[in-house]
N, CA, C and O atoms as a GROMACS GRO file, in nm:
protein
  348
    1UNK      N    1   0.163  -7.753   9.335
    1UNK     CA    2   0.021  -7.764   9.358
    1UNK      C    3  -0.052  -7.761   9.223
    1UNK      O    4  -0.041  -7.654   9.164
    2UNK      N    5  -0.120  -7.851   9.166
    2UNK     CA    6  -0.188  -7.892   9.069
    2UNK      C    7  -0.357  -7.811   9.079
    2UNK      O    8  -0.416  -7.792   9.185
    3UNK      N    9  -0.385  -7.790   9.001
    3UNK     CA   10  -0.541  -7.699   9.015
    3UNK      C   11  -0.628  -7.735   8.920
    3UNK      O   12  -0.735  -7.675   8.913
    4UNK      N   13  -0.597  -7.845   8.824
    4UNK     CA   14  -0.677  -7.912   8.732
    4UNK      C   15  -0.610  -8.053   8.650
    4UNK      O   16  -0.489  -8.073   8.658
    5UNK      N   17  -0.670  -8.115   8.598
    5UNK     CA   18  -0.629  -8.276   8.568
    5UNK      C   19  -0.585  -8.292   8.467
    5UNK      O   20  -0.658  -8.269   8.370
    6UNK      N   21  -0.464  -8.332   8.447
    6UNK     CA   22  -0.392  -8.330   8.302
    6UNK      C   23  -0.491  -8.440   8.213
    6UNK      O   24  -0.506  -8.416   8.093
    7UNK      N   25  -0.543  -8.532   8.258
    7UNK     CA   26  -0.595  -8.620   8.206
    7UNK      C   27  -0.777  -8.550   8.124
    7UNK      O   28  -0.845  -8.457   8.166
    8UNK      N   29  -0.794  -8.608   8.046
    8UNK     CA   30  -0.951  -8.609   7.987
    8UNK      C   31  -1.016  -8.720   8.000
    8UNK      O   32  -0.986  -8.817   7.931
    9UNK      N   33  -1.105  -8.724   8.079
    9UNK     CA   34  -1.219  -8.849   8.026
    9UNK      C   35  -1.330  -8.822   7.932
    9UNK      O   36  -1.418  -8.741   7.965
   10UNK      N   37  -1.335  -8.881   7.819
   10UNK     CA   38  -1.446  -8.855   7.710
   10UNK      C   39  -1.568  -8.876   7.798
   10UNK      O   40  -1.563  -8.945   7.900
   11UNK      N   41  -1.679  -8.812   7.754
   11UNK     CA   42  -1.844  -8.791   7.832
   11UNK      C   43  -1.852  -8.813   7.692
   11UNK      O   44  -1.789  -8.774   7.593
   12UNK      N   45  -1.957  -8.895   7.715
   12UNK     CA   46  -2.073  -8.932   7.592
   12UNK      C   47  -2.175  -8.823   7.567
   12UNK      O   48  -2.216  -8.750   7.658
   13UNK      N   49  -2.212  -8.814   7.450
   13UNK     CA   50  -2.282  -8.682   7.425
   13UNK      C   51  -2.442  -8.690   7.412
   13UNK      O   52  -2.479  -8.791   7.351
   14UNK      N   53  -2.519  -8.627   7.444
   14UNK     CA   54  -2.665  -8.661   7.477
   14UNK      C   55  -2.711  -8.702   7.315
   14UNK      O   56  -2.700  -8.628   7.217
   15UNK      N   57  -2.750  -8.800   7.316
   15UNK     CA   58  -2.873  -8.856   7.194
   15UNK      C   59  -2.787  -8.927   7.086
   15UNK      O   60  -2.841  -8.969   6.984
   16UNK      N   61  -2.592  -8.945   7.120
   16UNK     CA   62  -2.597  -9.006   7.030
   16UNK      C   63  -2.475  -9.136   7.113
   16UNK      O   64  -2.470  -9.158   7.234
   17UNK      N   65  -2.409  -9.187   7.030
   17UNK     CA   66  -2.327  -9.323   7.057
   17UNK      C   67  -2.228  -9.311   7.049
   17UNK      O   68  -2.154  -9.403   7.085
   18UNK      N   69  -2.161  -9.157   6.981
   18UNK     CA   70  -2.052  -9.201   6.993
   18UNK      C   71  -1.965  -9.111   7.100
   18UNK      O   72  -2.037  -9.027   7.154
   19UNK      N   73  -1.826  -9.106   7.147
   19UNK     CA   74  -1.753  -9.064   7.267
   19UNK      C   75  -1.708  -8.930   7.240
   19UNK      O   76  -1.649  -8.936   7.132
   20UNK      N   77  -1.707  -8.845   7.273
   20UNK     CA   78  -1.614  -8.709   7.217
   20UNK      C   79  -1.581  -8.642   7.384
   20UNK      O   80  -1.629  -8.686   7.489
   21UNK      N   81  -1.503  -8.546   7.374
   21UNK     CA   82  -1.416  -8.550   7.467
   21UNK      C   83  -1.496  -8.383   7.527
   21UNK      O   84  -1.443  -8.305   7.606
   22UNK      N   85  -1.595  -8.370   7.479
   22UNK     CA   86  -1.694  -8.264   7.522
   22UNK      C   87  -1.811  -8.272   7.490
   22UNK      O   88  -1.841  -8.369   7.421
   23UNK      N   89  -1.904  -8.189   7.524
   23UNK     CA   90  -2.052  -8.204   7.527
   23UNK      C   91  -2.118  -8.130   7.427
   23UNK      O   92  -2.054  -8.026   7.411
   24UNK      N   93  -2.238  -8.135   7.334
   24UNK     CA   94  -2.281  -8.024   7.258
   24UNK      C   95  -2.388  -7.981   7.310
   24UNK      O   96  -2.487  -8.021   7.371
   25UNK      N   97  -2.321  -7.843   7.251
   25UNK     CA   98  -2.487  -7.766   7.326
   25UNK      C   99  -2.541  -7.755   7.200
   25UNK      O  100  -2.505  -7.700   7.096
   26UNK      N  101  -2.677  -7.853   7.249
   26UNK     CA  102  -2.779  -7.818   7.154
   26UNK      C  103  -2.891  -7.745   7.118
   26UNK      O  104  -2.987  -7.759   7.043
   27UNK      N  105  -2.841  -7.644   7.212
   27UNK     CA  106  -2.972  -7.516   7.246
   27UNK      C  107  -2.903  -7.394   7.174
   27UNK      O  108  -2.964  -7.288   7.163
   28UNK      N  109  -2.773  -7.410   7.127
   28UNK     CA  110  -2.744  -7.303   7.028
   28UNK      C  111  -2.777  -7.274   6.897
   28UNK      O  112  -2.738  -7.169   6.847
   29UNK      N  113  -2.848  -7.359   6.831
   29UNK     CA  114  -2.906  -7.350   6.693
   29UNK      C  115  -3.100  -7.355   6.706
   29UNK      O  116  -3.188  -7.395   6.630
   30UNK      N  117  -3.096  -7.290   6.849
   30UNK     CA  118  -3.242  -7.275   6.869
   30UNK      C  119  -3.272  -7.114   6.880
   30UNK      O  120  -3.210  -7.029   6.944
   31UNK      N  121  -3.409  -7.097   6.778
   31UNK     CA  122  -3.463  -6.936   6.843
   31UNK      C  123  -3.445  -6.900   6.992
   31UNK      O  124  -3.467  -6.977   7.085
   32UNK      N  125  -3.402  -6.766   7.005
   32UNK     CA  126  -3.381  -6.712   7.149
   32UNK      C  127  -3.488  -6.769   7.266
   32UNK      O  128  -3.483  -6.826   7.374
   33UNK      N  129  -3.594  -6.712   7.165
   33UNK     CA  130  -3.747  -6.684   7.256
   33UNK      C  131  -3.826  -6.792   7.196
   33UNK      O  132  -3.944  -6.762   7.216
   34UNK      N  133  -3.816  -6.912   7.126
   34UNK     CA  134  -3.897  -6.987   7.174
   34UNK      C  135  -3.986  -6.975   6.979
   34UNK      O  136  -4.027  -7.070   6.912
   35UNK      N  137  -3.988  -6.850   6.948
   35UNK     CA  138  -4.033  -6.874   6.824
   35UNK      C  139  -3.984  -6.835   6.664
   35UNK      O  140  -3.880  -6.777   6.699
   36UNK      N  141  -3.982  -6.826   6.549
   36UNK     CA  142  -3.920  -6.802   6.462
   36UNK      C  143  -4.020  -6.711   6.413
   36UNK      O  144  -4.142  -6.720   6.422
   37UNK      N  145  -3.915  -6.579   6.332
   37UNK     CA  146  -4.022  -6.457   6.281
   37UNK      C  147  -4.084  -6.569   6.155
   37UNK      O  148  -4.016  -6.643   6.084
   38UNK      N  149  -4.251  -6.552   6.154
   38UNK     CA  150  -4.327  -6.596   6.044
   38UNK      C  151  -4.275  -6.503   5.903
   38UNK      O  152  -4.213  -6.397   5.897
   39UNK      N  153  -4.322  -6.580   5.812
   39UNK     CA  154  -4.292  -6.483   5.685
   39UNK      C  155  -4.391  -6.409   5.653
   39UNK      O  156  -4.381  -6.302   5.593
   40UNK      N  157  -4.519  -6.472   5.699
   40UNK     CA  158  -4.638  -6.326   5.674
   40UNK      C  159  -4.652  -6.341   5.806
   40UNK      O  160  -4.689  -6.423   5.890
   41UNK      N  161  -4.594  -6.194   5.788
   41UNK     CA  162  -4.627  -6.064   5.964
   41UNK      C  163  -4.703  -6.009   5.921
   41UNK      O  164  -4.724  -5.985   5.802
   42UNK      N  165  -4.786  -5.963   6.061
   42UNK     CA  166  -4.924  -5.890   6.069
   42UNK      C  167  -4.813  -5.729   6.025
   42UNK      O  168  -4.691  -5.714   6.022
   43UNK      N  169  -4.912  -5.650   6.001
   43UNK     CA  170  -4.927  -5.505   6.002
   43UNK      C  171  -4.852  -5.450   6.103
   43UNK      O  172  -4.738  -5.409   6.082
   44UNK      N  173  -4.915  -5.443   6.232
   44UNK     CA  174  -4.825  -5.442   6.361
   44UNK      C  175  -4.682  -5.474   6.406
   44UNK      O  176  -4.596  -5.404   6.460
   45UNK      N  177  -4.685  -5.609   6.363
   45UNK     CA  178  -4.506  -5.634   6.392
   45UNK      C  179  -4.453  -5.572   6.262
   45UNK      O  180  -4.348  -5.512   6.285
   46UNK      N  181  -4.496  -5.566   6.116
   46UNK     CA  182  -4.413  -5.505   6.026
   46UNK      C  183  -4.369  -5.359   6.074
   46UNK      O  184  -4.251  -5.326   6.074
   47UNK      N  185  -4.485  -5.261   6.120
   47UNK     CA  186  -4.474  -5.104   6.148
   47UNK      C  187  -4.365  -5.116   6.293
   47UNK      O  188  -4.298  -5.013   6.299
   48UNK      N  189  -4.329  -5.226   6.419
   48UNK     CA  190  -4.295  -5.230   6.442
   48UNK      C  191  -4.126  -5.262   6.417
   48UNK      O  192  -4.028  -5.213   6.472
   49UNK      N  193  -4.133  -5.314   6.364
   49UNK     CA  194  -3.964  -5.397   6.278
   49UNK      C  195  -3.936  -5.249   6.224
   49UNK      O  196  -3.842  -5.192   6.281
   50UNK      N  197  -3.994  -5.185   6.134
   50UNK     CA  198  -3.980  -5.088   6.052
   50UNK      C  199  -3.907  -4.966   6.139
   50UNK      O  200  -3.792  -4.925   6.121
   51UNK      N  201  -3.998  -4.922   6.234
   51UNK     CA  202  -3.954  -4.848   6.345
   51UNK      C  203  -3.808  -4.850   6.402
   51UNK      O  204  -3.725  -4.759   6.409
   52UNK      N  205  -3.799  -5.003   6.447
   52UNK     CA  206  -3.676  -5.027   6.487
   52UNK      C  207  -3.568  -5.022   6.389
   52UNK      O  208  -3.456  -5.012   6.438
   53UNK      N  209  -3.581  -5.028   6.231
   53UNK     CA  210  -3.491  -5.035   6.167
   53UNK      C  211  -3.471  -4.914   6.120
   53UNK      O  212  -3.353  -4.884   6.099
   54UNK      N  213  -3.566  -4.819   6.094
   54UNK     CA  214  -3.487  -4.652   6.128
   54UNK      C  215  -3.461  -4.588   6.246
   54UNK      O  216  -3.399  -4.484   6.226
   55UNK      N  217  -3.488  -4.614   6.382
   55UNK     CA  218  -3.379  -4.585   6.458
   55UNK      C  219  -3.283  -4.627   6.488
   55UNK      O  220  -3.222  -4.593   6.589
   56UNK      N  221  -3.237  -4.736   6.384
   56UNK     CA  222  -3.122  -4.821   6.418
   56UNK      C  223  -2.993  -4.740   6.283
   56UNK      O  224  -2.944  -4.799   6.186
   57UNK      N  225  -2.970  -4.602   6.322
   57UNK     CA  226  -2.884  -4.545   6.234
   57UNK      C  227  -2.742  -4.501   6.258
   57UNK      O  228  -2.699  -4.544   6.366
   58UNK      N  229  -2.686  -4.455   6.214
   58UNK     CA  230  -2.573  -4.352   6.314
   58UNK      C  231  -2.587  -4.204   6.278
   58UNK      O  232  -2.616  -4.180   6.161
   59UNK      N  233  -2.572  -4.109   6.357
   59UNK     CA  234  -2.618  -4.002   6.341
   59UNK      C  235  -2.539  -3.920   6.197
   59UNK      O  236  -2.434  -3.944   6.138
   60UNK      N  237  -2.623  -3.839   6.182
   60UNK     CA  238  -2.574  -3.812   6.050
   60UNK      C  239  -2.444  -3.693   6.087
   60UNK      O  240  -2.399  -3.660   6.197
   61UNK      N  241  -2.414  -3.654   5.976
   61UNK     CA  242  -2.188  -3.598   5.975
   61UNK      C  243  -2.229  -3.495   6.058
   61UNK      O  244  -2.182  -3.469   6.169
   62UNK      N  245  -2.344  -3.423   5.984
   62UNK     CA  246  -2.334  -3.233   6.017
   62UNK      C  247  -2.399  -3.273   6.140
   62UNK      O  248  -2.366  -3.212   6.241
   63UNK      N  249  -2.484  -3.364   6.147
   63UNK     CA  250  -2.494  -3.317   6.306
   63UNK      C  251  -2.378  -3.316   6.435
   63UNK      O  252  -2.378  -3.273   6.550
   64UNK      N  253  -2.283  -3.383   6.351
   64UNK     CA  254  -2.200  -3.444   6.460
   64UNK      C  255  -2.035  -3.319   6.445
   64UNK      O  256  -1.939  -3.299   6.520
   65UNK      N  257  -2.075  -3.267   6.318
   65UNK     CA  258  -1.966  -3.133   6.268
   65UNK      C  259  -2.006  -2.996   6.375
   65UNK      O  260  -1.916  -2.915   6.398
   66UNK      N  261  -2.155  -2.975   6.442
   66UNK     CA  262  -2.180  -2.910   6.479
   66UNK      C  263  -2.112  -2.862   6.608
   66UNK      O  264  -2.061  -2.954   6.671
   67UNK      N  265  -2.093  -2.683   6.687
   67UNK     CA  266  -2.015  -2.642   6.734
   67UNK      C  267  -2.013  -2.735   6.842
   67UNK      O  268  -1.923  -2.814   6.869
   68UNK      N  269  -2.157  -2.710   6.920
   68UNK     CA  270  -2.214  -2.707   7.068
   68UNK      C  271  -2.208  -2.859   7.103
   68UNK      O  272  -2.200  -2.884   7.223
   69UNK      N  273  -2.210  -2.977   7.004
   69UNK     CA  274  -2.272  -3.118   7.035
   69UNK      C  275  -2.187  -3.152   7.033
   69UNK      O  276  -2.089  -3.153   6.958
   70UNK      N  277  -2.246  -3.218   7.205
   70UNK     CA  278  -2.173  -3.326   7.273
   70UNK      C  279  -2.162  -3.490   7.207
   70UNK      O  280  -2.068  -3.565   7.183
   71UNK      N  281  -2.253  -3.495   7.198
   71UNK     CA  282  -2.332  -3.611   7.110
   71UNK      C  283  -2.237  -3.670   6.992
   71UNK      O  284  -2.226  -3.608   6.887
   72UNK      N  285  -2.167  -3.797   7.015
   72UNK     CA  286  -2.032  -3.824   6.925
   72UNK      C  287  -2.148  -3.944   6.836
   72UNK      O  288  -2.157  -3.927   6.714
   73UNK      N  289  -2.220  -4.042   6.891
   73UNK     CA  290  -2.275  -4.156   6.829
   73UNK      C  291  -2.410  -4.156   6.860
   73UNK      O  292  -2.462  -4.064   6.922
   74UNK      N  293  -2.479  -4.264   6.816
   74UNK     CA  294  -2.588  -4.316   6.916
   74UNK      C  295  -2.593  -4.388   6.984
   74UNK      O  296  -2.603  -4.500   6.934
   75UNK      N  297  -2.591  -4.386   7.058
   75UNK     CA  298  -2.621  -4.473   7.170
   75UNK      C  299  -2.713  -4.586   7.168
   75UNK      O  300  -2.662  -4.697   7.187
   76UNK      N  301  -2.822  -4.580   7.152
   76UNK     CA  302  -2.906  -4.647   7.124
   76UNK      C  303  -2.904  -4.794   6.998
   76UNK      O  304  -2.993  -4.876   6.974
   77UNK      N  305  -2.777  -4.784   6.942
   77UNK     CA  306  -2.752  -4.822   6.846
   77UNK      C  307  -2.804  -4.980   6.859
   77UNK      O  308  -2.784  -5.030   6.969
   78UNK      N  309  -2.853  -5.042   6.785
   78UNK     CA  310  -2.849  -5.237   6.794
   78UNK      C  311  -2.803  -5.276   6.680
   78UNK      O  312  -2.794  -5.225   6.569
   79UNK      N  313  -2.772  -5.389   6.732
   79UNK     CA  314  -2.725  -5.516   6.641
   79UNK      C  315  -2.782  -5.643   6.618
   79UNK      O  316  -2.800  -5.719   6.714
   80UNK      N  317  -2.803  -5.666   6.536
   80UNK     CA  318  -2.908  -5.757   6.512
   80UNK      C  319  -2.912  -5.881   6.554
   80UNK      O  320  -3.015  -5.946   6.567
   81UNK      N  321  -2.793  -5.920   6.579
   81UNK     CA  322  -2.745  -6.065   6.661
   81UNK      C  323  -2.740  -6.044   6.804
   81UNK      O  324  -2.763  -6.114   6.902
   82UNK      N  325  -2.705  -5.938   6.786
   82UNK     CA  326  -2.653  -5.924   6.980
   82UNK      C  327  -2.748  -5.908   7.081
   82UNK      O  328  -2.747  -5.970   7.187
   83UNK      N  329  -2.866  -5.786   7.034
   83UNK     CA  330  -2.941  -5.714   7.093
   83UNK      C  331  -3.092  -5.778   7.032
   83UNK      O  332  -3.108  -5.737   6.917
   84UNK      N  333  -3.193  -5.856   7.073
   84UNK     CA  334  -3.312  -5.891   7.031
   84UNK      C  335  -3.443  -5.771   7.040
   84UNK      O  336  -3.408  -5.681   7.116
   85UNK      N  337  -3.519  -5.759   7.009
   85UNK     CA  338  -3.643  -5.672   6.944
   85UNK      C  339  -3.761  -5.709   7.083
   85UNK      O  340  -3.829  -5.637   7.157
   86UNK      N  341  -3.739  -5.889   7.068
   86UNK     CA  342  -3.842  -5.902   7.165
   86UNK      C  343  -3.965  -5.907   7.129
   86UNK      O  344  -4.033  -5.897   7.231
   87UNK      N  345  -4.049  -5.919   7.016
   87UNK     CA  346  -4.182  -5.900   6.942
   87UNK      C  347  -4.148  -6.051   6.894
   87UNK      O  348  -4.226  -6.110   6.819
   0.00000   0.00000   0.00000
């Protein structure tokens, strides 16, 4: 019982002429949301960005040397590719 086609048929690829044997996505070299951070940010999104980039730490040793704490990481942690801001 066969469950897929040994064969390929090339699909032509949107906007251009020539044949390739898959499709491009051309929505991967696009901003998430539609816009790109400006280079002069207001006040607001800077104090915002700022914010996010000191809670974006890992907790420091002694806190984590301490008897009682449960607390191994943060949680909260982001990544800058993975996790968006959203502003």
């Amino acid at each position: 019982m066969r469950l897929y086609s040994t064969t390929v048929k090339p699909l032509t690829s949107e906007g251009s002429g020539c044949k390739l044997p898959f499709r491009i996505n051309r929505s991967y070299h696009r901003p998430l949301h539609g816009s790109i951070m400006p280079s002069q940010k207001t006040f607001r999104t800077k104090r915002i960005l700022a914010k996010a980039a000191r809670q974006n730490r890992p907790l420091p040793q002694w806190f984590r040397l301490k008897t009682d704490s449960k607390i191994q990481y943060n949680a909260k942690r982001r990544h800058w590719r993975r996790t968006k801001l959203n502003i």
